[in-house]
C-alpha positions as CSV (number, residue, x, y, z in Angstrom):
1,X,11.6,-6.9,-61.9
2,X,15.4,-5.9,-61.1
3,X,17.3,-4.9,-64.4
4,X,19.2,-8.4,-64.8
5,X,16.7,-10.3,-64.8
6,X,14.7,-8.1,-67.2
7,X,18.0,-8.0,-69.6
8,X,18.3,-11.6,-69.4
9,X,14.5,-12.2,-70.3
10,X,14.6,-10.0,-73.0
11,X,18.1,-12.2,-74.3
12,X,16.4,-15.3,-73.6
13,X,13.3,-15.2,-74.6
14,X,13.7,-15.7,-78.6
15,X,16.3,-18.2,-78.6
16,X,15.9,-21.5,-79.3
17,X,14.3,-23.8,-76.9
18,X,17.4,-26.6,-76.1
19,X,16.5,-28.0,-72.6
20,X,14.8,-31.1,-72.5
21,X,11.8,-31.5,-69.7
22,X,14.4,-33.9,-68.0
23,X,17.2,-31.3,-68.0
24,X,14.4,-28.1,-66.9
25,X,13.6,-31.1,-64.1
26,X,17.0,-31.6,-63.1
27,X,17.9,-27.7,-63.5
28,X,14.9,-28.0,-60.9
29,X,16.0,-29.8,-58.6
30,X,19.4,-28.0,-58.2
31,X,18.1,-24.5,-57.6
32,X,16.1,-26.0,-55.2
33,X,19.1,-27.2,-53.3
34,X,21.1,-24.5,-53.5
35,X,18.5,-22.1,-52.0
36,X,17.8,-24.5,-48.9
37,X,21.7,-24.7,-48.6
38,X,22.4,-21.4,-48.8
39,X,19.2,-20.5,-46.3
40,X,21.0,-23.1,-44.2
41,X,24.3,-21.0,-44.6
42,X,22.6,-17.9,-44.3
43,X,21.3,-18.8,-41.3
44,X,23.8,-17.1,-38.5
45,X,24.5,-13.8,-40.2
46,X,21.3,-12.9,-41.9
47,X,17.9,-14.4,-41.1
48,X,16.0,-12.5,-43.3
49,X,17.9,-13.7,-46.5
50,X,17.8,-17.2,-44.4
51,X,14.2,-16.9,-44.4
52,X,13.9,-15.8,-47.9
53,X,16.3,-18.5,-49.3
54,X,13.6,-21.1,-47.5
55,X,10.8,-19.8,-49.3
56,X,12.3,-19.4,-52.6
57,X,13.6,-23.1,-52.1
58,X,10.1,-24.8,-50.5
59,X,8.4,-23.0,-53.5
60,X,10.7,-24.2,-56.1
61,X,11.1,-27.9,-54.6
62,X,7.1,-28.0,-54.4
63,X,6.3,-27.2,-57.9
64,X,9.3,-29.1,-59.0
65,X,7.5,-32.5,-57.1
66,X,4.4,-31.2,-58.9
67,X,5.0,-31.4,-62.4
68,X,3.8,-33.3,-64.8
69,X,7.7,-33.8,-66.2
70,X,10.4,-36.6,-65.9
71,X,11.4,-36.1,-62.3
72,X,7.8,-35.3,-61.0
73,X,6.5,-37.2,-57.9
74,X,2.7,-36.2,-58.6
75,X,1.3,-35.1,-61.7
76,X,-0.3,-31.9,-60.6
77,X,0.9,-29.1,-62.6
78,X,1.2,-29.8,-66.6
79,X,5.0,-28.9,-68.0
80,X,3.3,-25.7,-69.4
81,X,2.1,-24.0,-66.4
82,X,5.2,-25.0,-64.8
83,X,7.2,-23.3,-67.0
84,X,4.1,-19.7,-66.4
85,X,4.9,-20.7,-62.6
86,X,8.6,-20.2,-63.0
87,X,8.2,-16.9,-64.8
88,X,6.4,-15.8,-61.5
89,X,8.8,-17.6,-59.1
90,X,11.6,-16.1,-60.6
91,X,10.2,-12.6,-60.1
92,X,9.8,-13.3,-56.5
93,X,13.4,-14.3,-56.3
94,X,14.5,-11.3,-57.5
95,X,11.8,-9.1,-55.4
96,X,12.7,-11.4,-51.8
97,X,15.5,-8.9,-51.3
98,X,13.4,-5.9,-50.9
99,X,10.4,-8.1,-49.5
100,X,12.6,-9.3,-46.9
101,X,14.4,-5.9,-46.1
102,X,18.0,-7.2,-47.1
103,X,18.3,-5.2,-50.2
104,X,21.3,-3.5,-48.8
105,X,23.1,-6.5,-48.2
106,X,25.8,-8.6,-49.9
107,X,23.4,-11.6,-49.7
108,X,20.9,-9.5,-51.9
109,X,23.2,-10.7,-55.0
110,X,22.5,-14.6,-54.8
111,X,18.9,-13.9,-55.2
112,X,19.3,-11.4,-58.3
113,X,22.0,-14.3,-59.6
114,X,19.5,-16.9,-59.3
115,X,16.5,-15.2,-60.6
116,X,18.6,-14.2,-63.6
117,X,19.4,-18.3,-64.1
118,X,15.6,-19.2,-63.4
119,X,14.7,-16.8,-66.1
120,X,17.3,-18.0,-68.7
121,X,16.6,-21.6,-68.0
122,X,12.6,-21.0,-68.2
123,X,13.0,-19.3,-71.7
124,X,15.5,-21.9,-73.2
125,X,13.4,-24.9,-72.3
126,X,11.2,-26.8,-75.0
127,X,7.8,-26.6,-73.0
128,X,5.5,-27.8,-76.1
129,X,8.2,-31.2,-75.8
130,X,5.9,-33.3,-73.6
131,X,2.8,-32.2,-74.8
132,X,3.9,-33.0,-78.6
133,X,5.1,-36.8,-77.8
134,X,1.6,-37.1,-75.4
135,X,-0.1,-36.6,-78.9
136,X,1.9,-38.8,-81.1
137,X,1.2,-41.6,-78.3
138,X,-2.6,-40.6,-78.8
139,X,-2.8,-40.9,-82.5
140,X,-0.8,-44.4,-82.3
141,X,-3.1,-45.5,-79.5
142,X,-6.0,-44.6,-81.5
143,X,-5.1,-46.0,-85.2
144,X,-4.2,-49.4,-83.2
């Protein structure tokens, strides 16, 4: 893993957790547009980063769809593997440069910027969240 997104793991990873499921889900959403815009914008002077930007974003916009989590289309993936899957996604970001064969390139620095922000955002968010109102519901549903 590239050195800024190691540094900004090892700054992240003991702070409190302040996002919300419906923040991490809108946080989501975004990096999955900005990599399919950006592949789109890539598109005429680099294909390879193009091509990278594509994956990144289908892989981020799919497990985004996925989750169990406010903003989820189909409940596949619980919030909590979600947040283990965005661990790995972000790695790949950060790796697509050399993958590709565009780590010599100016576009090389979106993909180390944005697995740097996937990293933060995965260590500040509240992952137990859902799971702890899920069991309140359960203890109400069974006293009733």
């Amino acid at each position: 893993m590239p050195m800024l997104t190691s540094a900004t793991h090892m700054l992240t990873k003991r702070m409190p957790k302040v996002i919300s499921p419906r923040a991490h889900a809108f946080v989501d959403y975004i990096t999955a547009g900005a990599f399919l815009l950006t592949g789109a914008f890539y598109w005429s002077r680099n294909k390879r980063a193009a091509l990278g930007a594509f994956v990144c974003g289908g892989a981020e916009l799919a497990t985004a769809l996925l989750t169990d989590y406010p903003g989820g289309v189909k409940k596949v993936i619980s919030f909590r593997n979600h947040g283990k899957i965005d661990i790995g996604l972000a790695a790949m970001t950060a790796t697509m440069p050399e993958f590709m064969s565009f780590r010599d390139t100016r576009e090389k620095n979106f993909f180390l910027a944005q697995a740097g922000m996937m990293t933060a955002v995965t260590n500040l968010t509240d992952f137990g969240q859902i799971s702890r109102a899920r069991s309140q519901r359960r203890k109400r549903t069974k006293a009733a």
